[in-house]
HTML snippet that shows the backbone in 3Dmol.js (N, CA, C, O; Angstrom):
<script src="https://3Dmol.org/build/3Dmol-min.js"></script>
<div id="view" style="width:600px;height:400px;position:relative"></div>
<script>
const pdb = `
ATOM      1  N   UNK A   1      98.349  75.230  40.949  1.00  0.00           N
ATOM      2  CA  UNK A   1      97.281  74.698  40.138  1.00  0.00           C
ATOM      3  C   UNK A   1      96.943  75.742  39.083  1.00  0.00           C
ATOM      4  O   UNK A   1      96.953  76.920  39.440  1.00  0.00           O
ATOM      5  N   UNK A   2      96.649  75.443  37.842  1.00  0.00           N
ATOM      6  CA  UNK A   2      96.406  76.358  36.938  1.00  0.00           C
ATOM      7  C   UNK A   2      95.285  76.540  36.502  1.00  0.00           C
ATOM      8  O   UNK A   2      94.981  77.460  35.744  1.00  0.00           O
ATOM      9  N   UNK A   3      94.409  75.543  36.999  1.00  0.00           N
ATOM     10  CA  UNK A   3      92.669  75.939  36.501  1.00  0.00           C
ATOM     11  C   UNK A   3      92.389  75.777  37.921  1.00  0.00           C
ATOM     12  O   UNK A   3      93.031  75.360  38.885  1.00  0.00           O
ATOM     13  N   UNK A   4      90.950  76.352  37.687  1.00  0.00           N
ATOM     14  CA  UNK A   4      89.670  76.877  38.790  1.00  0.00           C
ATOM     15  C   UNK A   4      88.344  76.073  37.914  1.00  0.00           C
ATOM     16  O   UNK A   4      87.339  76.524  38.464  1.00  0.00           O
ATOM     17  N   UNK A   5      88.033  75.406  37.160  1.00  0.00           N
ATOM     18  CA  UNK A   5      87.306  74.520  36.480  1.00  0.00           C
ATOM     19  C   UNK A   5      86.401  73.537  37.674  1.00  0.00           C
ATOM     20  O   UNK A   5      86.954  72.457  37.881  1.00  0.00           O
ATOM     21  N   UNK A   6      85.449  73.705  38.260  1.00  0.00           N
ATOM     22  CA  UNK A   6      85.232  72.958  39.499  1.00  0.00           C
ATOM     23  C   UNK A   6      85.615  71.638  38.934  1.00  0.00           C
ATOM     24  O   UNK A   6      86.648  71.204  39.444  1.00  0.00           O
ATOM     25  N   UNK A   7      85.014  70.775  37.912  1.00  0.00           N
ATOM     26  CA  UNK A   7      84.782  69.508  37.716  1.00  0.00           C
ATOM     27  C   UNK A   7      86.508  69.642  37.573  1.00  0.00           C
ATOM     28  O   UNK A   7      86.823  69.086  38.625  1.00  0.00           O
ATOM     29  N   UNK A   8      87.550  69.956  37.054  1.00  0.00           N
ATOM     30  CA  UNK A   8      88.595  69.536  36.481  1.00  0.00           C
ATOM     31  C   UNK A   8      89.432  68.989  38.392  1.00  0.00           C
ATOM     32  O   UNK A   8      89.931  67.932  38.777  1.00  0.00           O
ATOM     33  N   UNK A   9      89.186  70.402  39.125  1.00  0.00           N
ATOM     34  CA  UNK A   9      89.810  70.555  40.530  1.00  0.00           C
ATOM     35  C   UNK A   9      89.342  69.326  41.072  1.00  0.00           C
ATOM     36  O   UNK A   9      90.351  68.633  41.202  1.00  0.00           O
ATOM     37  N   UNK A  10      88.676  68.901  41.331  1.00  0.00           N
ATOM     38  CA  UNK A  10      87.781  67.774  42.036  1.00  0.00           C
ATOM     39  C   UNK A  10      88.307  66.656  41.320  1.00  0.00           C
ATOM     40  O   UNK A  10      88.819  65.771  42.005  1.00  0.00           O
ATOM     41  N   UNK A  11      88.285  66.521  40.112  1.00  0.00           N
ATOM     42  CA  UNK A  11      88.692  65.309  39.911  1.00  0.00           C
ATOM     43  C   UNK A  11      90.232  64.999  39.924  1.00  0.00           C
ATOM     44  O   UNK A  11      90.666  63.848  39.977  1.00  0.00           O
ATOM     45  N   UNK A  12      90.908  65.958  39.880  1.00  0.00           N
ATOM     46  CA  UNK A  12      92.621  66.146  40.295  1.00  0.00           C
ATOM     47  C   UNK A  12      92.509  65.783  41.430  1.00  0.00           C
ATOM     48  O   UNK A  12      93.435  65.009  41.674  1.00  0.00           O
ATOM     49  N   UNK A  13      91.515  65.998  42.743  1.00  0.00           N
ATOM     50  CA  UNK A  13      91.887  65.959  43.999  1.00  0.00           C
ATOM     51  C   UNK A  13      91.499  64.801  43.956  1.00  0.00           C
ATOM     52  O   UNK A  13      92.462  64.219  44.455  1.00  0.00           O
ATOM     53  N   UNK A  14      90.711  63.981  43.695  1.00  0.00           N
ATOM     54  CA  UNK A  14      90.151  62.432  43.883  1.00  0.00           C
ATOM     55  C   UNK A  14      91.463  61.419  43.026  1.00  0.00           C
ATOM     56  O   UNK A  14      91.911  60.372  43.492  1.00  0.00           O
ATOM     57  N   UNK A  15      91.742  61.824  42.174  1.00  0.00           N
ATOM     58  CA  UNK A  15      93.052  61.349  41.591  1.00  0.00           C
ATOM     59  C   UNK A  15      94.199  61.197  42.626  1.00  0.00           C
ATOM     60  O   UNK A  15      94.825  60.169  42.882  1.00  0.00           O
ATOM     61  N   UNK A  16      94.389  62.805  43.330  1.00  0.00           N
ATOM     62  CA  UNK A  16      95.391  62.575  44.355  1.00  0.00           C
ATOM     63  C   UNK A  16      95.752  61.943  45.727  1.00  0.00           C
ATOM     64  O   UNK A  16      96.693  61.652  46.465  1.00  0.00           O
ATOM     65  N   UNK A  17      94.390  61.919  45.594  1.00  0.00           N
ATOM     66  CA  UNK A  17      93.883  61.137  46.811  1.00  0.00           C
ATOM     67  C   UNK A  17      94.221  59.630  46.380  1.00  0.00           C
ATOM     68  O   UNK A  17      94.876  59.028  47.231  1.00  0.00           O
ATOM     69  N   UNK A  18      93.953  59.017  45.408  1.00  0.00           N
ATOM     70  CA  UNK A  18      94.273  58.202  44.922  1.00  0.00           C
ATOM     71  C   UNK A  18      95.497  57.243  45.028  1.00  0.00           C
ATOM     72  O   UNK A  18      95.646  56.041  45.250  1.00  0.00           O
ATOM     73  N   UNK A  19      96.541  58.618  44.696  1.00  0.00           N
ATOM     74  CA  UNK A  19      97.837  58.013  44.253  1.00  0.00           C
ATOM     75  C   UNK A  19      98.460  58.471  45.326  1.00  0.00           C
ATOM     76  O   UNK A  19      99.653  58.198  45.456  1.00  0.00           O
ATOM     77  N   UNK A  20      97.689  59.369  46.455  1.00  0.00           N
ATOM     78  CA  UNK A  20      98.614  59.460  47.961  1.00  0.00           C
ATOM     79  C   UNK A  20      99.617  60.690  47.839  1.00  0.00           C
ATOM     80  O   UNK A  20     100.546  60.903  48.618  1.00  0.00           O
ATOM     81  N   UNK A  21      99.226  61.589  46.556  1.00  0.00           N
ATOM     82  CA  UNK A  21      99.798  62.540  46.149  1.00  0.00           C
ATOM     83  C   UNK A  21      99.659  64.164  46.798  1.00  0.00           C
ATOM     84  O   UNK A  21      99.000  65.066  46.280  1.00  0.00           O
ATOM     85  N   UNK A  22     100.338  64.245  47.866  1.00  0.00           N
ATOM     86  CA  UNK A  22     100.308  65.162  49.395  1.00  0.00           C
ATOM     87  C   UNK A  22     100.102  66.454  48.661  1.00  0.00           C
ATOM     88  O   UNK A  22      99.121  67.168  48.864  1.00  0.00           O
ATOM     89  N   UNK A  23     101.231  66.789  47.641  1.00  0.00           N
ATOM     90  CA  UNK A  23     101.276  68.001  47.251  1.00  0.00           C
ATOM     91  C   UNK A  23     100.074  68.522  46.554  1.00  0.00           C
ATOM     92  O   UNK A  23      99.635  69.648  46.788  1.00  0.00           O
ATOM     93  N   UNK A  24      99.417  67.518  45.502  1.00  0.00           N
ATOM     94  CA  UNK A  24      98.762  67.894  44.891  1.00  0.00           C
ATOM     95  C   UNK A  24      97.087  68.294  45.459  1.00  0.00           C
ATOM     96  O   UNK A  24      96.340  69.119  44.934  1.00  0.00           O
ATOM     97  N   UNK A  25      96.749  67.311  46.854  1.00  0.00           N
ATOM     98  CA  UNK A  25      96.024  67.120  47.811  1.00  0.00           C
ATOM     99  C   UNK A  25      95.809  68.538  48.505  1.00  0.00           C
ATOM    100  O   UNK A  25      94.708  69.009  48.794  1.00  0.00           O
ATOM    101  N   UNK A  26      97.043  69.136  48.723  1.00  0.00           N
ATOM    102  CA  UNK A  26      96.843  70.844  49.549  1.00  0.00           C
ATOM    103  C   UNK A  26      97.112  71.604  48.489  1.00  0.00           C
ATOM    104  O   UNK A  26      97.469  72.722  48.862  1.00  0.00           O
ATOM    105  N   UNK A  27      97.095  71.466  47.087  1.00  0.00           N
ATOM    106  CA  UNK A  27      97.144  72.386  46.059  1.00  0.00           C
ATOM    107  C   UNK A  27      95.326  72.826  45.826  1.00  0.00           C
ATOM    108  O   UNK A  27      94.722  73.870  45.578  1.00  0.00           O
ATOM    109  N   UNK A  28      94.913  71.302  46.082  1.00  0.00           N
ATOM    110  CA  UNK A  28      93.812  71.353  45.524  1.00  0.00           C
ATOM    111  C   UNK A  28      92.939  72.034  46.132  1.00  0.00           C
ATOM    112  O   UNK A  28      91.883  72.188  45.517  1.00  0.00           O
ATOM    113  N   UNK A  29      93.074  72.769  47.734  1.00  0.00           N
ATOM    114  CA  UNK A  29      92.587  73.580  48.495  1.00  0.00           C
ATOM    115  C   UNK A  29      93.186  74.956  48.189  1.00  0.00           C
ATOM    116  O   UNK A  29      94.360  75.259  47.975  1.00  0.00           O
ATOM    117  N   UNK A  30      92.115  75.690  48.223  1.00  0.00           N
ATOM    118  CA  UNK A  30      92.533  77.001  48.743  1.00  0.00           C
ATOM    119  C   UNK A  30      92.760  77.736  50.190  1.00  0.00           C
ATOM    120  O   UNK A  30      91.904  77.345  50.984  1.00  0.00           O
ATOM    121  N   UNK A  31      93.365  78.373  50.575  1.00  0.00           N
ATOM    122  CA  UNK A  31      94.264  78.806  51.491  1.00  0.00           C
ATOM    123  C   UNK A  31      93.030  79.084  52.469  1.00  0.00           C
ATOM    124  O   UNK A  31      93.128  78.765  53.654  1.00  0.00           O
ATOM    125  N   UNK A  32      91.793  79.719  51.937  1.00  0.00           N
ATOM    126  CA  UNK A  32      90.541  79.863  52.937  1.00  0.00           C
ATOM    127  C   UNK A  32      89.162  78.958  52.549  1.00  0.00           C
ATOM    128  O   UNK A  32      87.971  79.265  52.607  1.00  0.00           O
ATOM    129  N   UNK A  33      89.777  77.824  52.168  1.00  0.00           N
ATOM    130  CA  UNK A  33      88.790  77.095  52.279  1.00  0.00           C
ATOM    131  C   UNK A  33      87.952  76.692  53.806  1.00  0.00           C
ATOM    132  O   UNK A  33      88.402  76.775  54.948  1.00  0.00           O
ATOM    133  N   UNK A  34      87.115  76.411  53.527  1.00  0.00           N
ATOM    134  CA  UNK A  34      86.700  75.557  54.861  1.00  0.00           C
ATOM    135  C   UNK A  34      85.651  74.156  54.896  1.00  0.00           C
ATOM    136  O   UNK A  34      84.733  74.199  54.077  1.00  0.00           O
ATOM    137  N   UNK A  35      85.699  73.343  55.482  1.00  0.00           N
ATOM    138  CA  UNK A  35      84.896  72.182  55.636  1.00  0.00           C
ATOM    139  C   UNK A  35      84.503  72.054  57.708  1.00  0.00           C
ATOM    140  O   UNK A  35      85.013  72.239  58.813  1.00  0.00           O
ATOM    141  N   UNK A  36      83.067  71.544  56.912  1.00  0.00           N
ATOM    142  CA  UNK A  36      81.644  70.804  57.654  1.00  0.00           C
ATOM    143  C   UNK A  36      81.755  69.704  57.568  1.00  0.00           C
ATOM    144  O   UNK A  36      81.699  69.018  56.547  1.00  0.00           O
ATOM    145  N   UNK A  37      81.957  69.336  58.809  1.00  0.00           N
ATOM    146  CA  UNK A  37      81.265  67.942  58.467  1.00  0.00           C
ATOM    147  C   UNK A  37      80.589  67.575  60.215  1.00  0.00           C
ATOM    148  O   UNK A  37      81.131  67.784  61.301  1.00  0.00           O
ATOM    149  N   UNK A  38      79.143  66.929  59.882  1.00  0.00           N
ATOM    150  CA  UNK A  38      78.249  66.770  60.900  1.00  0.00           C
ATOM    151  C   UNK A  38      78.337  65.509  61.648  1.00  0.00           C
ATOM    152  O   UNK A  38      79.161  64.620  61.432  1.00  0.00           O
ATOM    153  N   UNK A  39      77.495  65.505  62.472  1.00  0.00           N
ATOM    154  CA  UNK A  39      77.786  64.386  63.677  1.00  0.00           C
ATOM    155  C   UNK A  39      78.835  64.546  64.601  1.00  0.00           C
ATOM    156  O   UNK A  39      79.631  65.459  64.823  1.00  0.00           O
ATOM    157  N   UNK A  40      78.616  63.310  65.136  1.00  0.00           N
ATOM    158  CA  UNK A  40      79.467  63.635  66.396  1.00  0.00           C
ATOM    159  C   UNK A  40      80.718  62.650  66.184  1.00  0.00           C
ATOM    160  O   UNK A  40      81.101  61.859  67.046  1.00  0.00           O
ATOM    161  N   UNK A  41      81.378  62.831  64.750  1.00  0.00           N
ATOM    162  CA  UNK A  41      82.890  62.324  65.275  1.00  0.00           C
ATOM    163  C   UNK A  41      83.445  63.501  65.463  1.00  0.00           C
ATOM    164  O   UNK A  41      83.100  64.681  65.394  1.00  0.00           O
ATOM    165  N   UNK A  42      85.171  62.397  65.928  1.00  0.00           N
ATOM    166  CA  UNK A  42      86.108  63.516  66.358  1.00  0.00           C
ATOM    167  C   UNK A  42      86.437  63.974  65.207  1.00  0.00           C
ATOM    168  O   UNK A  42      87.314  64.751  65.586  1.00  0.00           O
ATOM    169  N   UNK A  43      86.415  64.069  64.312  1.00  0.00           N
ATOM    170  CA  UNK A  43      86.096  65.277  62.429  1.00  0.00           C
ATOM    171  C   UNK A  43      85.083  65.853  62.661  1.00  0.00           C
ATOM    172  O   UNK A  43      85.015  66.722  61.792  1.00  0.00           O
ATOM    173  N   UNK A  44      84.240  65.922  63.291  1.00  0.00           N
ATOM    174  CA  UNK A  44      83.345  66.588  62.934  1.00  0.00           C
ATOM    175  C   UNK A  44      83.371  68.108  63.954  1.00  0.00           C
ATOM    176  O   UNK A  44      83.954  68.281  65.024  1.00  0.00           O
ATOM    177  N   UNK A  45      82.244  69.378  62.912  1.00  0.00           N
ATOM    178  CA  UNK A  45      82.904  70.494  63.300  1.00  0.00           C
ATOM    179  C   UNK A  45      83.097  71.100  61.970  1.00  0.00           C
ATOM    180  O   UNK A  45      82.795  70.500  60.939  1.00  0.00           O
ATOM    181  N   UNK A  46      83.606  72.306  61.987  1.00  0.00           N
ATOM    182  CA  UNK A  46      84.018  73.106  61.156  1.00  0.00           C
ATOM    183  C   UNK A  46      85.822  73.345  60.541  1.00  0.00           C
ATOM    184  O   UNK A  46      86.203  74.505  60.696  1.00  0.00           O
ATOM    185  N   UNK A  47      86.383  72.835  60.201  1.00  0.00           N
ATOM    186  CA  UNK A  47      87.551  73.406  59.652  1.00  0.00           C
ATOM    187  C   UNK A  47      87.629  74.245  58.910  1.00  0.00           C
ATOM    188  O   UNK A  47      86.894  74.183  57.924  1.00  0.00           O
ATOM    189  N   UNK A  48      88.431  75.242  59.039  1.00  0.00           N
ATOM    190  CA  UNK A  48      89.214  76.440  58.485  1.00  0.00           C
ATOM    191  C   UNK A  48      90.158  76.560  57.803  1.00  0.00           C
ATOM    192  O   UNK A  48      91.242  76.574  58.386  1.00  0.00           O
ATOM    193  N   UNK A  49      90.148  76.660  56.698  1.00  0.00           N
ATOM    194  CA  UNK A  49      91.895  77.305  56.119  1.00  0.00           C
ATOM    195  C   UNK A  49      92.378  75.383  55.835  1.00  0.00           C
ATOM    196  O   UNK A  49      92.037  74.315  56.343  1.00  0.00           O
ATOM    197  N   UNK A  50      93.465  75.888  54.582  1.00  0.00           N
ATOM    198  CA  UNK A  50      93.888  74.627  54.272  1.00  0.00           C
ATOM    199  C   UNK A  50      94.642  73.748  55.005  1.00  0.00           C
ATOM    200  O   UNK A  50      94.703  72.526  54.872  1.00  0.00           O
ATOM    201  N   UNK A  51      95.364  74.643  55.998  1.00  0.00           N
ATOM    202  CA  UNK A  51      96.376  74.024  56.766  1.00  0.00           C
ATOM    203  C   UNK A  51      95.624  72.835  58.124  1.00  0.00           C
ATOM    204  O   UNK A  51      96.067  71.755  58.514  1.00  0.00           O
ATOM    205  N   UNK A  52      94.477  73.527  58.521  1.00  0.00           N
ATOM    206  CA  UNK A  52      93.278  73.076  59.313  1.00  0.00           C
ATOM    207  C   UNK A  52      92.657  71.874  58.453  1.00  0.00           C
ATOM    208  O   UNK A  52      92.816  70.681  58.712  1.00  0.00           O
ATOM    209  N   UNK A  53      91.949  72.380  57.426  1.00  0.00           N
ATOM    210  CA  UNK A  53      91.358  71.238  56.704  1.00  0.00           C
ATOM    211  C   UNK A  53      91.998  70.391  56.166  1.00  0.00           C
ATOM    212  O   UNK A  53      91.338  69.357  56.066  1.00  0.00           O
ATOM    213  N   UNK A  54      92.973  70.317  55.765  1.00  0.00           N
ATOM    214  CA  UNK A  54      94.218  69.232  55.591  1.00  0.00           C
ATOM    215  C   UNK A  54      95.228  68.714  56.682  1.00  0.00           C
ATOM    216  O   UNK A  54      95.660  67.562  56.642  1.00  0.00           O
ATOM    217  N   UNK A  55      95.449  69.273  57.286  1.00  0.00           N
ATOM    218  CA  UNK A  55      96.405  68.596  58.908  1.00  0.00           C
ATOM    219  C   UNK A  55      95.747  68.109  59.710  1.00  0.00           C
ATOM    220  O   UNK A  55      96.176  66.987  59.980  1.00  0.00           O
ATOM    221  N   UNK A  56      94.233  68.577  60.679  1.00  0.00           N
ATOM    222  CA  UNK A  56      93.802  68.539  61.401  1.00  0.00           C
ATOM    223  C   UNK A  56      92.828  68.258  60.762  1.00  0.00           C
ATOM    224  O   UNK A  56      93.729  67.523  60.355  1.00  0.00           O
ATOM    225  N   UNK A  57      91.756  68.029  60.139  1.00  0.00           N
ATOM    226  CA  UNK A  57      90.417  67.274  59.968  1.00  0.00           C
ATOM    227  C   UNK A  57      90.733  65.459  59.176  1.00  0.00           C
ATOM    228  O   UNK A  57      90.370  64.411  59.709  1.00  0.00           O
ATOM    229  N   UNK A  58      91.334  65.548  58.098  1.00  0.00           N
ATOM    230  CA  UNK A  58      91.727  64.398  57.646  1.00  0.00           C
ATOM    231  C   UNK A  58      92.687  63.239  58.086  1.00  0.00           C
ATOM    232  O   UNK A  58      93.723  63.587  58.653  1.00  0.00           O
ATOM    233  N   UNK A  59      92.500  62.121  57.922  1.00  0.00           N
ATOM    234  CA  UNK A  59      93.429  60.867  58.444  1.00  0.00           C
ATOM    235  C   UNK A  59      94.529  61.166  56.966  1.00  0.00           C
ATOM    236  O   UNK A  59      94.200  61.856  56.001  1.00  0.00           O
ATOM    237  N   UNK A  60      95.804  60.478  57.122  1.00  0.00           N
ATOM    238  CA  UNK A  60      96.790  60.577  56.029  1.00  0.00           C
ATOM    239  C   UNK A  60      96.231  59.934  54.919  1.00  0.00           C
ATOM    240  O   UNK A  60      95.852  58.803  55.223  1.00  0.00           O
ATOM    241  N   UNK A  61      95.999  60.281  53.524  1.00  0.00           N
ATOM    242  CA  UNK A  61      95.611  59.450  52.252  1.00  0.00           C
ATOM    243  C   UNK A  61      95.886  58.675  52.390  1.00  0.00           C
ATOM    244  O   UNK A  61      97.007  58.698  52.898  1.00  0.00           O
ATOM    245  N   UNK A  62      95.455  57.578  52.213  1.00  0.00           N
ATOM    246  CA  UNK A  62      95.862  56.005  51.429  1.00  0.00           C
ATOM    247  C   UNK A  62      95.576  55.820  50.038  1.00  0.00           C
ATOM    248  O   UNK A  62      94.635  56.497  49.623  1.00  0.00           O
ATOM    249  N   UNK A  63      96.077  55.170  49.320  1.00  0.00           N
ATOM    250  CA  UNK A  63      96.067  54.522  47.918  1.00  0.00           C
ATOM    251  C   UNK A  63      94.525  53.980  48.138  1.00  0.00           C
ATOM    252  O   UNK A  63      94.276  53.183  49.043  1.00  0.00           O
ATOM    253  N   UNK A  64      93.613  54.422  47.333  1.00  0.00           N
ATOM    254  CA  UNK A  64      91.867  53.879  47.247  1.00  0.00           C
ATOM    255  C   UNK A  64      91.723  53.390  45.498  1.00  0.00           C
ATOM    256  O   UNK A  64      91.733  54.125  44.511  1.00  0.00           O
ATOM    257  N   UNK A  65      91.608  52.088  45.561  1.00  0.00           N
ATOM    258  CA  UNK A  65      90.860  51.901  44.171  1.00  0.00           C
ATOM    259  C   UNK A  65      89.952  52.872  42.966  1.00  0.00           C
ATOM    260  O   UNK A  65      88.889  53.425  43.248  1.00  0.00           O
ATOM    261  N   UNK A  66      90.482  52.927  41.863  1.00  0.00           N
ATOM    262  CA  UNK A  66      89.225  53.462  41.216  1.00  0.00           C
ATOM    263  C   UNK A  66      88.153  52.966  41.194  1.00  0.00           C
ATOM    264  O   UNK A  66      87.239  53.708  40.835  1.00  0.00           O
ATOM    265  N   UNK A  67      87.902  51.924  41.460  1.00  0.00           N
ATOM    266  CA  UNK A  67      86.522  51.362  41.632  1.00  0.00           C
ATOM    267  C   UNK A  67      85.405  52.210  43.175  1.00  0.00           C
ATOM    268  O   UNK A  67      84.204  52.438  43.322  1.00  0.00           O
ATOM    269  N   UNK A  68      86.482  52.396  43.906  1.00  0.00           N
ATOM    270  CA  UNK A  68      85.885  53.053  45.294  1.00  0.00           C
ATOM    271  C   UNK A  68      85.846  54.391  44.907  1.00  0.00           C
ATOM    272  O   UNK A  68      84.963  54.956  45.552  1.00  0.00           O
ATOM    273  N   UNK A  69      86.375  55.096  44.192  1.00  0.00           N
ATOM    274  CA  UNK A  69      86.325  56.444  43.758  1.00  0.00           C
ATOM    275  C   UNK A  69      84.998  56.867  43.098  1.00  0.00           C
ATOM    276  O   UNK A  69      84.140  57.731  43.277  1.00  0.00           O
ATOM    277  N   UNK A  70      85.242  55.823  42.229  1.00  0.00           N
ATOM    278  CA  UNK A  70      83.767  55.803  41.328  1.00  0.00           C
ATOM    279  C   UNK A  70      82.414  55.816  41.871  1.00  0.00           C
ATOM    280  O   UNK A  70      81.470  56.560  41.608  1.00  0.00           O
ATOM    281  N   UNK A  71      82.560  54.406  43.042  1.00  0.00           N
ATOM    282  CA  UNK A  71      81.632  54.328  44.317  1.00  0.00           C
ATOM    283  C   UNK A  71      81.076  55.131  45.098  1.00  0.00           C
ATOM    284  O   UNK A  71      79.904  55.071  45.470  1.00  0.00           O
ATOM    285  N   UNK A  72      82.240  56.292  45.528  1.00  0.00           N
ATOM    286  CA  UNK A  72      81.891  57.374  46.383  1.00  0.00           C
ATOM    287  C   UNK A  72      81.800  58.479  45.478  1.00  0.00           C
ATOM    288  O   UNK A  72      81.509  59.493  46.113  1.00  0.00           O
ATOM    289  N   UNK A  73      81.929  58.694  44.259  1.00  0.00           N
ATOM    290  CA  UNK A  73      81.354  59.739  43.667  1.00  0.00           C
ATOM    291  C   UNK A  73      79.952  59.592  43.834  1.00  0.00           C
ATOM    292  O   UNK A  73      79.274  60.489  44.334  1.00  0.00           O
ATOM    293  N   UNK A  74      79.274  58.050  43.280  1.00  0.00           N
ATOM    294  CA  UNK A  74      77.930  58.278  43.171  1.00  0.00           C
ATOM    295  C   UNK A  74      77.388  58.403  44.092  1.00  0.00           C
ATOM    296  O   UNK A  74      76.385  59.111  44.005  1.00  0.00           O
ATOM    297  N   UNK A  75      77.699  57.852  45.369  1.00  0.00           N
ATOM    298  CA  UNK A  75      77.142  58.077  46.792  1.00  0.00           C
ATOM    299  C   UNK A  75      76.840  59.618  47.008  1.00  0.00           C
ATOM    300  O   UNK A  75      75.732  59.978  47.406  1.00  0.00           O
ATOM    301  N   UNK A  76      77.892  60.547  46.725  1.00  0.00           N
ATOM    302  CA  UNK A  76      78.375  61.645  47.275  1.00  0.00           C
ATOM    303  C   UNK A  76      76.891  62.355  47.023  1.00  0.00           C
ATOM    304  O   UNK A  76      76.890  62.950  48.101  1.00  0.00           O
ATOM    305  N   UNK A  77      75.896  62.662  46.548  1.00  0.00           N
ATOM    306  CA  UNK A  77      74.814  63.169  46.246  1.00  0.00           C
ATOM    307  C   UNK A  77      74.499  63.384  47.581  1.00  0.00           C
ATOM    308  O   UNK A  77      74.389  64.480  48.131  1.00  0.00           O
ATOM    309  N   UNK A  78      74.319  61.977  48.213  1.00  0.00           N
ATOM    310  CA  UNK A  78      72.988  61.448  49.244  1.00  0.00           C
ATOM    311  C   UNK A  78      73.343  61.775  50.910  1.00  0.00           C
ATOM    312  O   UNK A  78      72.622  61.825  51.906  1.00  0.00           O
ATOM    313  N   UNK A  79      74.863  61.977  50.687  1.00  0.00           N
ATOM    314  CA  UNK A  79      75.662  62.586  51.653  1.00  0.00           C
ATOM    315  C   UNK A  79      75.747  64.432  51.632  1.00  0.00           C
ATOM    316  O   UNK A  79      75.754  65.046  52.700  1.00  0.00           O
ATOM    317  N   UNK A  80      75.773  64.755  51.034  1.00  0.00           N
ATOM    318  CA  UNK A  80      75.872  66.219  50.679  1.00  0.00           C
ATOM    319  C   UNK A  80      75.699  66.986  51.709  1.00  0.00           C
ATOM    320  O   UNK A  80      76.599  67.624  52.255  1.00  0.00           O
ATOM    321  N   UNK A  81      74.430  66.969  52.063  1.00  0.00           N
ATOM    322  CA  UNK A  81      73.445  67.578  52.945  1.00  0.00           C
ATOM    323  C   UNK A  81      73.486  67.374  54.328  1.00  0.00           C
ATOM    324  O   UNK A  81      72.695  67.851  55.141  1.00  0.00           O
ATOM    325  N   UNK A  82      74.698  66.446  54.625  1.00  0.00           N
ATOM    326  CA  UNK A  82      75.544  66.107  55.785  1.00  0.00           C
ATOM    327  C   UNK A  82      76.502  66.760  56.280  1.00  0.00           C
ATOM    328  O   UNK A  82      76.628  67.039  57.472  1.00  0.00           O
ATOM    329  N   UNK A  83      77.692  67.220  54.853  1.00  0.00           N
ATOM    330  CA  UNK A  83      79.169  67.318  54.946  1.00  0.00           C
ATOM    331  C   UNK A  83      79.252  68.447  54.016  1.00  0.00           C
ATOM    332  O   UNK A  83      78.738  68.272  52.911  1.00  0.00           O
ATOM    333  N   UNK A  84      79.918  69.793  54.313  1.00  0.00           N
ATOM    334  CA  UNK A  84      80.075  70.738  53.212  1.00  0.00           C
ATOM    335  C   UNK A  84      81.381  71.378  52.989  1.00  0.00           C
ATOM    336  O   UNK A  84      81.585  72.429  53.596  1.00  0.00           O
ATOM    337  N   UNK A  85      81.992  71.069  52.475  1.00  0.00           N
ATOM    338  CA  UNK A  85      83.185  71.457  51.893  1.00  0.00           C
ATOM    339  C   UNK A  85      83.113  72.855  50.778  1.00  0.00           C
ATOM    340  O   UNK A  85      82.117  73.104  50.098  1.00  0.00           O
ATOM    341  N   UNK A  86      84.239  73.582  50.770  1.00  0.00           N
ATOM    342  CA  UNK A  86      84.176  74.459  50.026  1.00  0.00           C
ATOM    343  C   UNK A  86      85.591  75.013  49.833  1.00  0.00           C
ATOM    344  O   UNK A  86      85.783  75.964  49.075  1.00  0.00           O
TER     345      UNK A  86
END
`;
const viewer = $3Dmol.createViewer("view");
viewer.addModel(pdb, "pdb");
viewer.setStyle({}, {cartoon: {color: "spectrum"}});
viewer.zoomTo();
viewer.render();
</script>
């Protein structure tokens, strides 16, 4: 990946997510990232490291509408304070 631009990264990864695009999906992490996410599913917990937060916390991408992208951007506010990614 050649930028660090938050808004540019994020929206590459929602793109890739999109189009089911694997590579671009664990590009879009960094190697010590980590993700939160609360409650009591079986995701939920802390993941570590990209290999963790991409193998082991997530189900495989599927192809999602831009319309649902759009959807869960605006949602994403109200959720925040739930789920923390980094």
């Amino acid at each position: 990946m050649t930028t660090t631009d938050p808004r540019t990264v994020v929206l590459r990864y929602f793109d890739a997510l999109a189009a089911g695009d694997q590579e671009t999906i664990r590009e879009s992490w960094s190697e010590d990232g980590t993700c939160w996410y609360g409650g009591d599913l079986p995701i939920s917990g802390t993941w570590r490291g990209r290999d963790q937060v991409i193998d082991g916390s997530w189900p495989p991408p599927s192809p999602i509408s831009t319309r649902t992208r759009r959807s869960a951007s605006r949602s994403r506010t109200s959720s925040a304070r739930a789920n923390r990614c980094s």
